[in-house]
Biopython code that builds the backbone (N, CA, C, O; Angstrom):
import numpy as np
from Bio.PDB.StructureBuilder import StructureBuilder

atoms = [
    (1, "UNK", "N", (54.400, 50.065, 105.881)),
    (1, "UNK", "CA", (55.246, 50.563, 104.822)),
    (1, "UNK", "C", (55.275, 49.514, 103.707)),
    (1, "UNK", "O", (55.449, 48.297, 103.765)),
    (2, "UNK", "N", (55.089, 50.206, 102.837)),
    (2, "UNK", "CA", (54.735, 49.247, 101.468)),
    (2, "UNK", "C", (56.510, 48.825, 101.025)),
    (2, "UNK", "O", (57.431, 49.456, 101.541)),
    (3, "UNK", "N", (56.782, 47.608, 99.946)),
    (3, "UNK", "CA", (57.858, 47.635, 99.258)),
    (3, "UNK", "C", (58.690, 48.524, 98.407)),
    (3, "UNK", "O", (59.872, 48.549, 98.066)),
    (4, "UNK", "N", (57.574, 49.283, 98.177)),
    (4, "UNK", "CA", (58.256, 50.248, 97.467)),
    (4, "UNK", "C", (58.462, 51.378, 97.837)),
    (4, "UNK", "O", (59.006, 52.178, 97.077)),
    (5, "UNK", "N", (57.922, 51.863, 99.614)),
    (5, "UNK", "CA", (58.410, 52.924, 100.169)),
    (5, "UNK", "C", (59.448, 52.307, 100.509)),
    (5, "UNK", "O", (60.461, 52.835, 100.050)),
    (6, "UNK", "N", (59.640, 51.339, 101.168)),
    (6, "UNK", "CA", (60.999, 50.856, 101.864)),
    (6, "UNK", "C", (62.455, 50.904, 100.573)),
    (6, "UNK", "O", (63.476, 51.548, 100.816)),
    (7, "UNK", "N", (62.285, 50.187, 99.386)),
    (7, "UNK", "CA", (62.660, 50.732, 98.550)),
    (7, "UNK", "C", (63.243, 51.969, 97.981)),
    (7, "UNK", "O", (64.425, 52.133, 97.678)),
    (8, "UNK", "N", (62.121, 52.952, 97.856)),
    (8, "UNK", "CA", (62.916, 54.233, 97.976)),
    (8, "UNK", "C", (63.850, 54.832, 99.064)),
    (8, "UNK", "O", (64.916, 55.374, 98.771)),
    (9, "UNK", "N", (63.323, 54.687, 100.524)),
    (9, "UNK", "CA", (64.311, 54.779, 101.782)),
    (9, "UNK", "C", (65.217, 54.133, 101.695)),
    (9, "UNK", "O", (66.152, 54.646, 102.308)),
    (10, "UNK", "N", (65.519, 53.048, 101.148)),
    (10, "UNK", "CA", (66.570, 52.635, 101.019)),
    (10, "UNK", "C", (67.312, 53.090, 100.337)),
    (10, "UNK", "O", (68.491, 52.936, 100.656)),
    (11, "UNK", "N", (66.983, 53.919, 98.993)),
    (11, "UNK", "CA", (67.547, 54.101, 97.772)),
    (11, "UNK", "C", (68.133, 55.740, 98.564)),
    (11, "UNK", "O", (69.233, 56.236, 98.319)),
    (12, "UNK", "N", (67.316, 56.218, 99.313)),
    (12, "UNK", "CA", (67.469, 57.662, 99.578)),
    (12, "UNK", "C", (68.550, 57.674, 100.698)),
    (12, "UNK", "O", (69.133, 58.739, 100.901)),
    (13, "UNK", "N", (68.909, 56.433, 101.542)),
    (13, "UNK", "CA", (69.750, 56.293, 102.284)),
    (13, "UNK", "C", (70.865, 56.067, 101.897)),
    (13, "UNK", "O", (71.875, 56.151, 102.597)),
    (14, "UNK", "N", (70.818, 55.694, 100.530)),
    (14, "UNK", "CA", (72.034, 55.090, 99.846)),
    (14, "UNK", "C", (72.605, 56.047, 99.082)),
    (14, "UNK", "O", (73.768, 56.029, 98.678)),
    (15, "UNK", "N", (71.396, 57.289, 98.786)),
    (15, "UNK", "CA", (72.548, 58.383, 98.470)),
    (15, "UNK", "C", (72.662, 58.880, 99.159)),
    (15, "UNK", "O", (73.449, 59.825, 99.102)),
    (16, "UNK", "N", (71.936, 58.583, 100.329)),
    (16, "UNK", "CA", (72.718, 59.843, 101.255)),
    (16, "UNK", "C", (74.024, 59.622, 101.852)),
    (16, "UNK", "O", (74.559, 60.477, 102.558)),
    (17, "UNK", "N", (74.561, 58.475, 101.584)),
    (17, "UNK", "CA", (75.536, 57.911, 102.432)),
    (17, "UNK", "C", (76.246, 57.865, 101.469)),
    (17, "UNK", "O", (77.404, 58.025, 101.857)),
    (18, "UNK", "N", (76.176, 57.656, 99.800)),
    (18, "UNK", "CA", (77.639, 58.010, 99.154)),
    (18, "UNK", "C", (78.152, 59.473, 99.017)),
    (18, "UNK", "O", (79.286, 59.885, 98.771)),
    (19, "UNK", "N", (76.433, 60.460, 99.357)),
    (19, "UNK", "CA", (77.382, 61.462, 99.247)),
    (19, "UNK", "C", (78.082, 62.075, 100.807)),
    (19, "UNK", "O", (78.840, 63.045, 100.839)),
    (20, "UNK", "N", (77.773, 61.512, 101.695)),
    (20, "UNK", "CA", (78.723, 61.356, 103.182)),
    (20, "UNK", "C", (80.187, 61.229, 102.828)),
    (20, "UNK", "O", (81.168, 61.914, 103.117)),
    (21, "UNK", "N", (80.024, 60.161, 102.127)),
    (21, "UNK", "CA", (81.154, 59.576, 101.728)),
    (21, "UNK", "C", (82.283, 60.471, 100.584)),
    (21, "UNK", "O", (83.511, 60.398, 100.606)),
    (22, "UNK", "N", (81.551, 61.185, 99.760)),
    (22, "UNK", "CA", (82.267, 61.821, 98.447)),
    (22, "UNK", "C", (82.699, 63.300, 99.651)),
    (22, "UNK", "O", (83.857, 63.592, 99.950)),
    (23, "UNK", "N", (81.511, 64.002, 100.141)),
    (23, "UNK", "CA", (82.189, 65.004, 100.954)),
    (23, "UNK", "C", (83.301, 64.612, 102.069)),
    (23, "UNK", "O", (83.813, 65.526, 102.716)),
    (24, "UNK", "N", (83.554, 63.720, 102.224)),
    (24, "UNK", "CA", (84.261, 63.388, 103.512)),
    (24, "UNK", "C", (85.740, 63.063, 102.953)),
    (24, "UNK", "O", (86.743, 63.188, 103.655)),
    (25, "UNK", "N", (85.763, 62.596, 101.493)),
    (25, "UNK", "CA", (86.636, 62.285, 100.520)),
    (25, "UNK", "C", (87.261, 63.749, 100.341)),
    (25, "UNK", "O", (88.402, 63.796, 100.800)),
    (26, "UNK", "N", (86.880, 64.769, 99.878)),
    (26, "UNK", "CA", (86.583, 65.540, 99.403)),
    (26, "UNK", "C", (87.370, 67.000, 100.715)),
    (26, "UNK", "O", (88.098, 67.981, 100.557)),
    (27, "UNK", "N", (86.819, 66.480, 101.667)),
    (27, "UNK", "CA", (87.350, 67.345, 103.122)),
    (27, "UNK", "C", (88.783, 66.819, 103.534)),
    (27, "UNK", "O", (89.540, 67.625, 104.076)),
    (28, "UNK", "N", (89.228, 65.464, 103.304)),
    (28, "UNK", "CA", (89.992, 64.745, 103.228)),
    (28, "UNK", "C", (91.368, 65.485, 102.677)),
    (28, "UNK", "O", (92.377, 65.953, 103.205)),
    (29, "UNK", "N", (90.683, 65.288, 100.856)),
    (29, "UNK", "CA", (91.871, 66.280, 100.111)),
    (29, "UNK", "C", (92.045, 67.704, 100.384)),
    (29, "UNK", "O", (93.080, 68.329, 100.154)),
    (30, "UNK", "N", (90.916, 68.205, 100.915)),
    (30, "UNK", "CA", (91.142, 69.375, 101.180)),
    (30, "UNK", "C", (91.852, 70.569, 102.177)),
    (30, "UNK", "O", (92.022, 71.787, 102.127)),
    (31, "UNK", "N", (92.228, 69.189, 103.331)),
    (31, "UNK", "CA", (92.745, 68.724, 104.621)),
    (31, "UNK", "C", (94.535, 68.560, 104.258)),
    (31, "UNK", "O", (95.438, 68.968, 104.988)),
    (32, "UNK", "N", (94.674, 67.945, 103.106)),
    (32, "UNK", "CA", (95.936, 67.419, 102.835)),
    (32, "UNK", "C", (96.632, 68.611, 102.115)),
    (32, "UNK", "O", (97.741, 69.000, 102.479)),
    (33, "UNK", "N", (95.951, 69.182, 101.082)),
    (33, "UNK", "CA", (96.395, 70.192, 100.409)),
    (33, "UNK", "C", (96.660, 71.559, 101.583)),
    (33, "UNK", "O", (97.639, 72.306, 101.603)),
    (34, "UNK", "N", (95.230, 71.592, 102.680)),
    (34, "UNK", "CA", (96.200, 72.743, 103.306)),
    (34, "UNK", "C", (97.137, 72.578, 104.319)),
    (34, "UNK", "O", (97.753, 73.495, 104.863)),
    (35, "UNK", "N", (97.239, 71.313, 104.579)),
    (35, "UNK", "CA", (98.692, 70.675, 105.384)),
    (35, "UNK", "C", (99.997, 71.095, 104.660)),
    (35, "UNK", "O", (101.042, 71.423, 105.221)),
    (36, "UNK", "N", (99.768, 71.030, 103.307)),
    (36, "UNK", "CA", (100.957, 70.832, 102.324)),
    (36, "UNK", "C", (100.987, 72.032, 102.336)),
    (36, "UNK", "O", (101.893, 72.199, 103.152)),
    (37, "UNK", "N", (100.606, 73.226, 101.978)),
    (37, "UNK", "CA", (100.395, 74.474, 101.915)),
    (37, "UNK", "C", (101.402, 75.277, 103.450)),
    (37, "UNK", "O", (102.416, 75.973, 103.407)),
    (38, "UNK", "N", (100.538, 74.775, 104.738)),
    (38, "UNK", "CA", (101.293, 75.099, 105.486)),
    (38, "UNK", "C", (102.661, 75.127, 105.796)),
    (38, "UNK", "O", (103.369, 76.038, 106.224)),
    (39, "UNK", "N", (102.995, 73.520, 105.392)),
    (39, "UNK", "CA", (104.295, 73.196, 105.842)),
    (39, "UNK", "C", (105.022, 73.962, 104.329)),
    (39, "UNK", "O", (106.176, 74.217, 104.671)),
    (40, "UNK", "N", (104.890, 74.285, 103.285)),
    (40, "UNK", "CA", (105.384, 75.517, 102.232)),
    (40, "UNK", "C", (105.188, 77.050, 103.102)),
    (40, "UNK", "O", (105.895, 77.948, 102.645)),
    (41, "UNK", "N", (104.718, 77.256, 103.741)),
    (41, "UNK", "CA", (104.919, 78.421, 104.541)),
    (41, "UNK", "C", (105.918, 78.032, 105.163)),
    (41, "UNK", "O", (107.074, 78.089, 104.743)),
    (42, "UNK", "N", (105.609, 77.663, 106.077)),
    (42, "UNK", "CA", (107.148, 77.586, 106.610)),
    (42, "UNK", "C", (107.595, 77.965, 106.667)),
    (42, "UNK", "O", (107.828, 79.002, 107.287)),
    (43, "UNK", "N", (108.461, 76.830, 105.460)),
    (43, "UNK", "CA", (109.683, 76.540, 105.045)),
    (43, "UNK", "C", (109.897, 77.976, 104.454)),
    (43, "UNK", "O", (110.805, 78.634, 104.962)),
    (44, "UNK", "N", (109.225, 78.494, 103.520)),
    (44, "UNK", "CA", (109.443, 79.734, 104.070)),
    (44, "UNK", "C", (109.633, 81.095, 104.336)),
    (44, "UNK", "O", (110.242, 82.061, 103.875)),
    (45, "UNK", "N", (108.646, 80.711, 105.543)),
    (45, "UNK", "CA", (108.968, 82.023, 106.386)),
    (45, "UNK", "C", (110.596, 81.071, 107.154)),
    (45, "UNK", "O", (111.451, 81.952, 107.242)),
    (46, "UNK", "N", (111.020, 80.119, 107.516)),
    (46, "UNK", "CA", (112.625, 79.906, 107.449)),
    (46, "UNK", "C", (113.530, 80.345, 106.873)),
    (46, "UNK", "O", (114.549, 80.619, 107.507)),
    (47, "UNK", "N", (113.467, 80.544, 105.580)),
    (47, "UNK", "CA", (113.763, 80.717, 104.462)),
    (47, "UNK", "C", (113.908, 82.877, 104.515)),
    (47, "UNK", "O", (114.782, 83.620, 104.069)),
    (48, "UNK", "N", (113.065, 83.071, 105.000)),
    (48, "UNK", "CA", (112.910, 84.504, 105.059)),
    (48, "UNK", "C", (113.440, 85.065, 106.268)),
    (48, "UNK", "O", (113.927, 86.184, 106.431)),
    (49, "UNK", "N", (113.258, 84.008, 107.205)),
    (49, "UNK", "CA", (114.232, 84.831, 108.358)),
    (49, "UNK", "C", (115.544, 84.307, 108.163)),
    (49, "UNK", "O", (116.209, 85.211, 108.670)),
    (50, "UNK", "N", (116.339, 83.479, 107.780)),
    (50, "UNK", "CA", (117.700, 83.375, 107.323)),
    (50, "UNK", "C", (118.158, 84.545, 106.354)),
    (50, "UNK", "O", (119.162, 85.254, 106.422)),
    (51, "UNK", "N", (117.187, 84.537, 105.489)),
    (51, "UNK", "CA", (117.414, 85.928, 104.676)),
    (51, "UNK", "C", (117.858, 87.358, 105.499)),
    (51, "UNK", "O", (118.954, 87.915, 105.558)),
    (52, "UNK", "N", (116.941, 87.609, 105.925)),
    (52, "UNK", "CA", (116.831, 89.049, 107.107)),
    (52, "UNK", "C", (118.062, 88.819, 107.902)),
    (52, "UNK", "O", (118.976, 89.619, 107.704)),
    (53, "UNK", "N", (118.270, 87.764, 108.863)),
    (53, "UNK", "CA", (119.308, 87.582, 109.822)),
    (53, "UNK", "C", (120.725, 88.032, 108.497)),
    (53, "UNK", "O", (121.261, 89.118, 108.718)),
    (54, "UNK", "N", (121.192, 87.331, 107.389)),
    (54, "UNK", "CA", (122.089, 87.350, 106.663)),
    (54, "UNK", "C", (122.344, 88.905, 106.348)),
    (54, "UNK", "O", (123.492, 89.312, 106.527)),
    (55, "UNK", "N", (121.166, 89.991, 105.801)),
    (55, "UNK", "CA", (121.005, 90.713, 105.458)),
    (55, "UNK", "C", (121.305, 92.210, 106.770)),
    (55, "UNK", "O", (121.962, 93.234, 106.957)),
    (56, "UNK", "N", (120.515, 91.537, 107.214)),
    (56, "UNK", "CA", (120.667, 92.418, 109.033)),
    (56, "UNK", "C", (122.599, 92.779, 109.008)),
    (56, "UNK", "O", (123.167, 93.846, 108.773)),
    (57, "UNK", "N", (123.323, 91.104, 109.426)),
    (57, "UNK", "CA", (124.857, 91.045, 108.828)),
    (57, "UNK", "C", (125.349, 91.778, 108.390)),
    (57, "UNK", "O", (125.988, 92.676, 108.939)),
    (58, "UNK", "N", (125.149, 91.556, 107.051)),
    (58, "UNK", "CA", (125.705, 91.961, 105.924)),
    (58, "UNK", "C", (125.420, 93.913, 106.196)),
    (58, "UNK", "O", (126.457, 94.534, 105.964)),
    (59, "UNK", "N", (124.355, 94.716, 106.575)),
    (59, "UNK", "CA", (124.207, 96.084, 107.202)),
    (59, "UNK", "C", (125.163, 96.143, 107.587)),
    (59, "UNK", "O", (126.137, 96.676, 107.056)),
    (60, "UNK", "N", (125.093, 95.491, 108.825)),
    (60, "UNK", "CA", (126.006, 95.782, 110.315)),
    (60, "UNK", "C", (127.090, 96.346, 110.033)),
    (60, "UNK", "O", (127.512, 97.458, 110.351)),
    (61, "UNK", "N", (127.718, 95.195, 109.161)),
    (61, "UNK", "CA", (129.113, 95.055, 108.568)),
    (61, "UNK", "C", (129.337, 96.452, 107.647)),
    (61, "UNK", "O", (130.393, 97.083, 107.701)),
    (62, "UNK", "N", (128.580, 96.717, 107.079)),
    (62, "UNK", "CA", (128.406, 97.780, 106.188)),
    (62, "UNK", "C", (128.809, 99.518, 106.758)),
    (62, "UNK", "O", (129.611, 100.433, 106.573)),
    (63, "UNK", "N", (128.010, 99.266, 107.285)),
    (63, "UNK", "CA", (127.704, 100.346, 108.411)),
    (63, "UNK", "C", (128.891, 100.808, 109.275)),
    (63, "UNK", "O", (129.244, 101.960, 109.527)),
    (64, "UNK", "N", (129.576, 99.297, 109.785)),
    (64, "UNK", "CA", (131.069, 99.725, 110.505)),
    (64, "UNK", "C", (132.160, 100.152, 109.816)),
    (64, "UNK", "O", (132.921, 101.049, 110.176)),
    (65, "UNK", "N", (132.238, 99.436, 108.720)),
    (65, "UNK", "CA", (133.036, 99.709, 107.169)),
    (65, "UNK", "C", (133.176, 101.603, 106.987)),
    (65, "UNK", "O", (134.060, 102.439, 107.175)),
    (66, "UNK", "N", (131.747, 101.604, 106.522)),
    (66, "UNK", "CA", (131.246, 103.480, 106.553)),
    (66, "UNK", "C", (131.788, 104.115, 107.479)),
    (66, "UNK", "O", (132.477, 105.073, 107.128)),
    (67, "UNK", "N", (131.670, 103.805, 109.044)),
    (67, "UNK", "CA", (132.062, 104.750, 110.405)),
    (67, "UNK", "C", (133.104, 104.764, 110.107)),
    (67, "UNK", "O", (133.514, 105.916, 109.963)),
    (68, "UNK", "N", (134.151, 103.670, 109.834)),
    (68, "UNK", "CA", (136.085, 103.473, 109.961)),
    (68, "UNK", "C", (136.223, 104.387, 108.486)),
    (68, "UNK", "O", (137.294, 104.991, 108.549)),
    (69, "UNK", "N", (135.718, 104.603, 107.565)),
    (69, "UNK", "CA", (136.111, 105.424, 106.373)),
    (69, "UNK", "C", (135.943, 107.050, 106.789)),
    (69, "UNK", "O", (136.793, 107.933, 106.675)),
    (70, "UNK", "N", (134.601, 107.151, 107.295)),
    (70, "UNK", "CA", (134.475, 108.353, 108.236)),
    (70, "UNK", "C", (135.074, 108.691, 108.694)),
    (70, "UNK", "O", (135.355, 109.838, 108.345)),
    (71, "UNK", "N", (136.086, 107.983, 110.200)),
    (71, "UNK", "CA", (137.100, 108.368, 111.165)),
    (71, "UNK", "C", (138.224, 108.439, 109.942)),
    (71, "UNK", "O", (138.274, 109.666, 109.867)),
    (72, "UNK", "N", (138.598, 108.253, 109.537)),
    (72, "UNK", "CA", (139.714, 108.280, 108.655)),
    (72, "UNK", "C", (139.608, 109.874, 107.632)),
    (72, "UNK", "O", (140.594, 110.568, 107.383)),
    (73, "UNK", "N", (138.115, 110.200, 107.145)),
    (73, "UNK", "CA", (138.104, 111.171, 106.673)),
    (73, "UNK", "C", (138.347, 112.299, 107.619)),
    (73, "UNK", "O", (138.959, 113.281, 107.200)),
    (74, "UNK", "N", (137.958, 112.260, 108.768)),
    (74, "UNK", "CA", (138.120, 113.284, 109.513)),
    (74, "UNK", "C", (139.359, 113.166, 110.369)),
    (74, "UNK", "O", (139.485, 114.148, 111.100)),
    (75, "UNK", "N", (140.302, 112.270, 110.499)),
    (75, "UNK", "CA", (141.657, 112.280, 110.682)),
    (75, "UNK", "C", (142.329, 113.432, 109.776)),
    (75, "UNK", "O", (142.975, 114.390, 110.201)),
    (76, "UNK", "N", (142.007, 113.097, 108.317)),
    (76, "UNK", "CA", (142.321, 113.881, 107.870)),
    (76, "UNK", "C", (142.553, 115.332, 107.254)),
    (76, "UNK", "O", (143.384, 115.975, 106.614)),
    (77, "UNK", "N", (141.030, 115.469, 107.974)),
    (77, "UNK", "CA", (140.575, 117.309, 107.940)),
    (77, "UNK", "C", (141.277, 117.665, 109.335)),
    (77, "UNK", "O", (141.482, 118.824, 109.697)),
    (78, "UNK", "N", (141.596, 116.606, 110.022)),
    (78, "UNK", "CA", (141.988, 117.657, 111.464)),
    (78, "UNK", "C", (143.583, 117.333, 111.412)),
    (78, "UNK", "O", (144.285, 117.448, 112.417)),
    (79, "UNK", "N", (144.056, 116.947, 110.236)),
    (79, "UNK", "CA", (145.544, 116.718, 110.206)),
    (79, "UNK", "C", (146.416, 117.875, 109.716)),
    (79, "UNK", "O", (147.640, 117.749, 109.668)),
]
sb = StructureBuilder()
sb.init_structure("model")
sb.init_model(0)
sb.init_chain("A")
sb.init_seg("    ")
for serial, (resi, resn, name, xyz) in enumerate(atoms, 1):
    if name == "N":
        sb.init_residue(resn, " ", resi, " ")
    sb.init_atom(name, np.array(xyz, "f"), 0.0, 1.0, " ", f" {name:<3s}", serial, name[0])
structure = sb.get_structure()
């Protein structure tokens, strides 16, 4: 192997290894952003089932409110 093949192998090793390096950089951020992403799900889908549970409540409550106005209307048709 002449100097100047070794040379180029060298040169060809040397990009091959910064761009190892830039993709790996690169998978890195891309790694972090969908970490960050996830943990924003979440929070939430937390966020969404506190909602529902509150909301679910807030029905329930609704709903019993309605029946006791009901019994009361018909107290009064059978009065």
């Amino acid at each position: 192997m002449t100097t100047s093949q070794q040379a180029d192998a060298l040169a060809s090793l040397e990009d091959r290894i910064q761009q190892a390096v830039e993709r790996v950089g690169r998978l890195r951020q891309e790694k972090d952003a969908a970490l960050a992403q996830a943990a924003e799900a979440q929070a939430e889908n937390g966020r969404l089932t506190d909602e529902l549970a509150a909301l679910e409540s807030e029905r329930k409550q609704v709903r019993t409110r309605i029946e006791k106005l009901l019994e009361q209307i018909e107290q009064l048709s059978n009065a």
